[in-house]
C-alpha positions as CSV (number, residue, x, y, z in Angstrom):
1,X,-0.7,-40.0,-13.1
2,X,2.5,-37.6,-12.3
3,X,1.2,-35.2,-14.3
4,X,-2.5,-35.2,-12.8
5,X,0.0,-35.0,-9.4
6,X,1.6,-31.9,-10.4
7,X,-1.4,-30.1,-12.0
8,X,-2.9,-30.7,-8.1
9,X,0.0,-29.7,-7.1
10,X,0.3,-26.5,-8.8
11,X,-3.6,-26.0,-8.3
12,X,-3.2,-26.2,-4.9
13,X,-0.2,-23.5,-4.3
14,X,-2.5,-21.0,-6.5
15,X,-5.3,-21.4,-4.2
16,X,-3.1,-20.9,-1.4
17,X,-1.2,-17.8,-2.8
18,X,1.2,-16.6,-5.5
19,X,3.5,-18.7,-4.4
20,X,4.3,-21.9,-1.3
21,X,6.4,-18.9,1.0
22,X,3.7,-16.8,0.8
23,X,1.2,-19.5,2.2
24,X,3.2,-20.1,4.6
25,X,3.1,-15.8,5.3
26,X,-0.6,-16.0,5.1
27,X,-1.1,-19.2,8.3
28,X,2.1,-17.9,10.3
29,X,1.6,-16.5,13.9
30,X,3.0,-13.0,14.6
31,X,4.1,-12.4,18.3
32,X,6.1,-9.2,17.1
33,X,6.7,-7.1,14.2
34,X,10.6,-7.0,13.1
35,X,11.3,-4.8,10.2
36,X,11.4,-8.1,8.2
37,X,7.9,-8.9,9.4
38,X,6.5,-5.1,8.7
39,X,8.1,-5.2,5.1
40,X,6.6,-8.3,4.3
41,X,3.5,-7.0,5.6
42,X,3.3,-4.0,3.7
43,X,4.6,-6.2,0.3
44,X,1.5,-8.2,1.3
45,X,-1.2,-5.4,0.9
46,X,0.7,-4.1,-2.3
47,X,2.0,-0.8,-0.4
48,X,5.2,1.1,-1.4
49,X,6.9,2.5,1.2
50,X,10.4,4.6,2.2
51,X,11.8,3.9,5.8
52,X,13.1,6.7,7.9
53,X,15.2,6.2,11.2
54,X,12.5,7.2,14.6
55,X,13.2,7.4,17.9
56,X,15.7,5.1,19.6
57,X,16.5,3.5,16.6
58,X,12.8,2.1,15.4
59,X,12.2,2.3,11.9
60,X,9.2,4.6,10.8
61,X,7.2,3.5,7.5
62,X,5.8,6.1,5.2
63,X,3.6,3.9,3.1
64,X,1.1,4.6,0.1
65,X,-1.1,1.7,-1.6
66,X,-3.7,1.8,-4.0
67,X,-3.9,5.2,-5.4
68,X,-2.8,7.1,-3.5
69,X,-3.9,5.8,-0.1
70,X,-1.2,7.5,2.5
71,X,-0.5,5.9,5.8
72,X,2.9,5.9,8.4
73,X,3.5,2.4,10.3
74,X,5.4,3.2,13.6
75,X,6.3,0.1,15.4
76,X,5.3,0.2,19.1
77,X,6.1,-1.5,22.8
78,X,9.4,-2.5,21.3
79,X,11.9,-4.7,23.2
80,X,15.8,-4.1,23.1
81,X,16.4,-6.0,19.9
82,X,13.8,-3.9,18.3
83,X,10.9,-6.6,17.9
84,X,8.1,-4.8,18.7
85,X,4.4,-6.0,19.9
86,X,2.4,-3.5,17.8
87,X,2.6,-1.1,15.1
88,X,0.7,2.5,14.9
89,X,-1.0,3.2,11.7
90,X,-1.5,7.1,11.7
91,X,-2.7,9.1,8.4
92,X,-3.3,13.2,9.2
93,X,-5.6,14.8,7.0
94,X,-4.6,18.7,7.0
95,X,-8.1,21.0,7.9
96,X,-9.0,22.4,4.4
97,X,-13.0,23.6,5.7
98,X,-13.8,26.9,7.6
99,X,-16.3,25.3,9.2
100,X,-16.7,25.4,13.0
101,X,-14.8,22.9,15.2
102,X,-18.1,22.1,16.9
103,X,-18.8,20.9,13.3
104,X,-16.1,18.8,12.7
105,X,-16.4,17.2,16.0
106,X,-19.6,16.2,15.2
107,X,-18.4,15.0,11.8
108,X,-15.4,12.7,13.4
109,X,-18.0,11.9,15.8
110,X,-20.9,10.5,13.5
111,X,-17.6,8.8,11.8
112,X,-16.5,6.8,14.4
113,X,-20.3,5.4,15.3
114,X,-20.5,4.8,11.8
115,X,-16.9,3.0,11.5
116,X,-16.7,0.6,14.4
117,X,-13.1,-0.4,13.5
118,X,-11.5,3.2,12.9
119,X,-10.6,5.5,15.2
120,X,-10.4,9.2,14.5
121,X,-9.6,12.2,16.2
122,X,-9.0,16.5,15.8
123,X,-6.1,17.5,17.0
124,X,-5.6,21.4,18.5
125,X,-4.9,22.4,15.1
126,X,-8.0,20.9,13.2
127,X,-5.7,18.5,11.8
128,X,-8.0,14.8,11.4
129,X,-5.8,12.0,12.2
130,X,-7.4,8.4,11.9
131,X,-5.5,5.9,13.9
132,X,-5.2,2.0,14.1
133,X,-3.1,-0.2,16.5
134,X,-2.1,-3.7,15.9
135,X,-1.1,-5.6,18.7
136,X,0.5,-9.1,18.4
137,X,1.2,-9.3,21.7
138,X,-0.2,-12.6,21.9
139,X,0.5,-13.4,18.8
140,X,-2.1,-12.7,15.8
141,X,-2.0,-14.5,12.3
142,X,-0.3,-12.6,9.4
143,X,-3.8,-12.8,7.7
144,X,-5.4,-11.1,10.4
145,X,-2.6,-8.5,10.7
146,X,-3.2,-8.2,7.3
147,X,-6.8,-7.6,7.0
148,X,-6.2,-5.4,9.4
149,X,-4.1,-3.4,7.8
150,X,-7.0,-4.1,4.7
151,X,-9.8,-2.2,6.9
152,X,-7.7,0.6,8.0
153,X,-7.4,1.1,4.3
154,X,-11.4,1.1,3.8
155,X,-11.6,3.4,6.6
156,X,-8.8,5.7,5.2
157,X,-10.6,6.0,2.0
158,X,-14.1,6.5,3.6
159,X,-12.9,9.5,6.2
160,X,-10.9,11.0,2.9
161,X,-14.2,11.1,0.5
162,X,-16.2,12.0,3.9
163,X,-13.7,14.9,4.4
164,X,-14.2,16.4,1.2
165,X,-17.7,16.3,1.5
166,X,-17.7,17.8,4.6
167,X,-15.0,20.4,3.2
168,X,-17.6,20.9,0.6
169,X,-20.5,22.4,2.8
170,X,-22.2,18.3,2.7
């Protein structure tokens, strides 16, 4: 009997997650994103990252996951102690095309109908920069933050190929 006990057990904590903390992770409400929170985050969607020191003392995350997938986390509407009720997800994508700006306005434009949950823009420059904001400010789950983070990943990967299609004369 203990041991049917402990093979539930240990059934049940794998169908959870890898292991009872991160369970625990996965069911937790955020209200604001401390560093701890944001590294634990990015650990969560398997990204590597390097920190470097932002403005008034914010931390700014240069992340890459999943082959190469490129991404900076800026924390955002941060308090005193630094816990801060959102985080900016920026990538840039450096203008490689010739092609008109009336073009790629169209492009970013057929994008964004096309991508509900993305958000991209041209900056003066031609420079595409796709943009997600994740806002705990009254409080979100770590799994939504997460999947969040998940889809901004999808949509990263889809304006990248669409990008270099469009760079392509497609």
């Amino acid at each position: 009997m203990r041991n049917q006990a402990l093979i539930f057990a240990a059934a049940t904590v794998m169908s959870l997650g890898s292991s009872p903390a991160a369970a625990q992770a996965q069911s937790q409400v955020v209200s604001g994103f401390s560093d701890a929170t944001i590294a634990r985050l990015l650990l969560d969607v398997q990204a590597d990252w390097q920190i470097e020191a932002g403005a008034n003392g914010r931390s700014i995350y240069r992340a890459s996951a999943n082959g190469g997938v490129a991404f900076t986390v800026m924390p955002q509407a941060c308090d005193e102690r630094l816990t801060c009720r959102a985080l900016m997800v920026l990538t840039p994508f450096t203008r490689s095309d010739k092609r008109k700006l009336a073009e790629l306005d169209a492009f970013i434009s057929s994008f964004n109908d096309q991508t509900p949950s993305g958000k991209a823009y041209r900056l003066n420059d031609g420079t595409v920069v796709l943009q997600s904001y994740l806002n705990a400010a009254g409080g979100i789950s770590f799994a939504n933050a997460r999947a969040q983070l998940l889809v901004y990943g999808q949509n990263l990967v889809k304006l990248r190929e669409g990008l270099t299609a469009f760079a392509g004369g497609n």
